[in-house]
Backbone bond lengths (Angstrom), bond angles and torsions (degrees), N, CA, C in turn:
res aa  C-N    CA-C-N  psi(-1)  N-CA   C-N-CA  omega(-1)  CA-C   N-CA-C  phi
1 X - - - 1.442 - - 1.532 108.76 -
2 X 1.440 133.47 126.49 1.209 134.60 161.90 1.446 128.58 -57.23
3 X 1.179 104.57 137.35 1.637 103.11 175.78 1.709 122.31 -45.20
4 X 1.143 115.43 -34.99 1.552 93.48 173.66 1.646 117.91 -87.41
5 X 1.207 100.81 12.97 1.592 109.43 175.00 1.378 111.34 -82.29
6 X 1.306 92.79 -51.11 1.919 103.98 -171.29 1.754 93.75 -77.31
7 X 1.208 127.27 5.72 1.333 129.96 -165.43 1.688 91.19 -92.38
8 X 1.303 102.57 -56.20 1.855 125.66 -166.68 2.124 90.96 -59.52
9 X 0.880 115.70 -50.43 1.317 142.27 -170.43 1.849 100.00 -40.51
10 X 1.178 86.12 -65.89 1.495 121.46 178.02 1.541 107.24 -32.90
11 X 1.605 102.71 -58.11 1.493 121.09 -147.20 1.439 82.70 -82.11
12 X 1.230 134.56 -50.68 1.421 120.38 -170.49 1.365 109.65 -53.31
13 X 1.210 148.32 5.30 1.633 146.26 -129.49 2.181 75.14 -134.35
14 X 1.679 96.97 140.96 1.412 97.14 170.93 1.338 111.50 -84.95
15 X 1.631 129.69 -169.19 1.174 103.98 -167.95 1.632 121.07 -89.60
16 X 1.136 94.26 -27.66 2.126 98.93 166.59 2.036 109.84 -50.22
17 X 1.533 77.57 -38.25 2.101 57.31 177.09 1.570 109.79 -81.87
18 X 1.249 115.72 -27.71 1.253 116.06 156.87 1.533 130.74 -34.90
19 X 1.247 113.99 -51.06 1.582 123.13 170.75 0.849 117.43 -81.84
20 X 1.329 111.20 -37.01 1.793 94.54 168.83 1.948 114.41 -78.70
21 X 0.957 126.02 -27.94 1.640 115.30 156.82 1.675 120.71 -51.37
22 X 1.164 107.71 -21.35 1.451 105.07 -179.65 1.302 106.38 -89.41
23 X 1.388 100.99 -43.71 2.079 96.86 170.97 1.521 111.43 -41.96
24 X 1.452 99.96 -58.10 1.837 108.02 -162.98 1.816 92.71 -60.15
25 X 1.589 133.85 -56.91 1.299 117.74 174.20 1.291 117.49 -39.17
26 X 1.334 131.30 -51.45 1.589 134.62 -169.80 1.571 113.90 -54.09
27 X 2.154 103.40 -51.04 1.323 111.53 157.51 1.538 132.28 -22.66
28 X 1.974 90.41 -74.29 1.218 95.96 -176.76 1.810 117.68 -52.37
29 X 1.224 117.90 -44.71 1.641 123.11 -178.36 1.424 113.78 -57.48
30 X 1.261 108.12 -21.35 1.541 119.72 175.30 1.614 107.84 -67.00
31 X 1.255 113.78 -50.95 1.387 141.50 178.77 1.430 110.87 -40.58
32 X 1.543 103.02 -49.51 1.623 116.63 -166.17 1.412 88.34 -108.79
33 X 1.199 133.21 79.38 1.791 118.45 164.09 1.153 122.67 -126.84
34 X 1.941 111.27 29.06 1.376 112.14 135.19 1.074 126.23 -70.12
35 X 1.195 111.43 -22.46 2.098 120.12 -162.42 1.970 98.44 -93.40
36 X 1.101 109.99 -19.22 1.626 126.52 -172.01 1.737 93.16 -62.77
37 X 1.624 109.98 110.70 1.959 100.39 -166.63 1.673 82.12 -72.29
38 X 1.588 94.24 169.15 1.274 98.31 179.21 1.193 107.50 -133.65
39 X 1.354 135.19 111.33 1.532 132.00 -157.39 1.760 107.73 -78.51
40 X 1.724 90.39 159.22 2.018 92.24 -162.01 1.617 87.23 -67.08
41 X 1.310 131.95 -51.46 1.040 112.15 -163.91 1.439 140.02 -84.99
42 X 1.343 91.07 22.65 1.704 102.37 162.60 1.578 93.47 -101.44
43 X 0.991 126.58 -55.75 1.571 117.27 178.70 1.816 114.81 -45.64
44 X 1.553 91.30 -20.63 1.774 86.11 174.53 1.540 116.92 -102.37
45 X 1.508 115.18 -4.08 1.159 126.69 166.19 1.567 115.23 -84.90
46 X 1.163 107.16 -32.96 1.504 112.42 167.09 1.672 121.87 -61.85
47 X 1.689 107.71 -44.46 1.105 98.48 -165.94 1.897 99.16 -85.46
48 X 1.074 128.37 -13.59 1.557 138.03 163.12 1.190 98.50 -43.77
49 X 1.645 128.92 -62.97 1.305 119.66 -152.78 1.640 113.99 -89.38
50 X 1.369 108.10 -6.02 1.678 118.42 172.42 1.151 104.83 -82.62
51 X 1.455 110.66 -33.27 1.876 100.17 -169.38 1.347 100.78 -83.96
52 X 1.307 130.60 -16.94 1.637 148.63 164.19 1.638 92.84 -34.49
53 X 1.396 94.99 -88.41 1.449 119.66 -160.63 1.717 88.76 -44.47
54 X 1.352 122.70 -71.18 1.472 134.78 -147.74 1.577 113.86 -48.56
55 X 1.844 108.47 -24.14 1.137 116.00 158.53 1.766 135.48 -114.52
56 X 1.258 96.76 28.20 1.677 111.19 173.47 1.175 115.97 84.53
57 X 1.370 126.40 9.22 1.430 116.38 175.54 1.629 120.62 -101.12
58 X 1.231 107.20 15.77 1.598 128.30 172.84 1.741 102.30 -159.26
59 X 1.653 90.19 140.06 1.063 127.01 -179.47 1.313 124.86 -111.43
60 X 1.386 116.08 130.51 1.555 124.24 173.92 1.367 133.50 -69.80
61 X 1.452 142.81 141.33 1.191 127.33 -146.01 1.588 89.63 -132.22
62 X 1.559 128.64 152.61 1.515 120.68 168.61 1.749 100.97 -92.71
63 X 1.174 100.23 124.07 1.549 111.15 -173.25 1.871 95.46 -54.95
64 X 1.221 133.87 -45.81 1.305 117.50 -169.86 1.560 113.16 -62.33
65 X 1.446 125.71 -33.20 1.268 135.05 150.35 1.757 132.36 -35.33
66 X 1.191 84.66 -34.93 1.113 110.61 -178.38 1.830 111.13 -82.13
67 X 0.980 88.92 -70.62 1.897 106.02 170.32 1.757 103.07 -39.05
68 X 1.735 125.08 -56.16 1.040 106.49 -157.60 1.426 104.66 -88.23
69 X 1.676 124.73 -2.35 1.537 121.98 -175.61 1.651 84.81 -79.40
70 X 1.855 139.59 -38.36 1.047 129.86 179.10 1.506 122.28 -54.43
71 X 1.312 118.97 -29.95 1.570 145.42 -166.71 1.568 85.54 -71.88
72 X 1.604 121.04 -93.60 1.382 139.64 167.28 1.513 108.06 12.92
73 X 1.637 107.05 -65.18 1.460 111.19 -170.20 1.448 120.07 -79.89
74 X 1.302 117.51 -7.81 1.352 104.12 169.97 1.770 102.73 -120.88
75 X 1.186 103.59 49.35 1.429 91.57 163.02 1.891 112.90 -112.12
């Protein structure tokens, strides 16, 4: 089947089955994330922001801290 087939396919789908097909795609890519290319310059943005942290000029945040200052603002 061609991609704009399974595309058309798609569109007939309401939107909950919709989100949940995109979960199970995201899953599956999760699954395979040796094969996922990984560009140099996220690997060079990555290693920037470790050597950041590794010498004190960036700081770590607790993601749940984080989540509820996000929560906070849209209430």
């Amino acid at each position: 089947m061609q991609q704009s087939q399974i595309f058309q396919e798609i569109k007939k789908m309401d939107p909950v089955q919709r989100l949940n097909l995109v979960q199970e795609i995201w899953d599956s890519i999760a699954q395979d994330k040796a094969q996922v290319p990984f560009p140099e310059w996220q690997k060079n943005e990555l290693k920037s922001r470790y050597e950041q942290y590794k010498s004190g000029m960036q700081s770590l945040h607790d993601w749940t801290d984080i989540h509820q200052k996000l929560r906070d603002k849209v209430k």
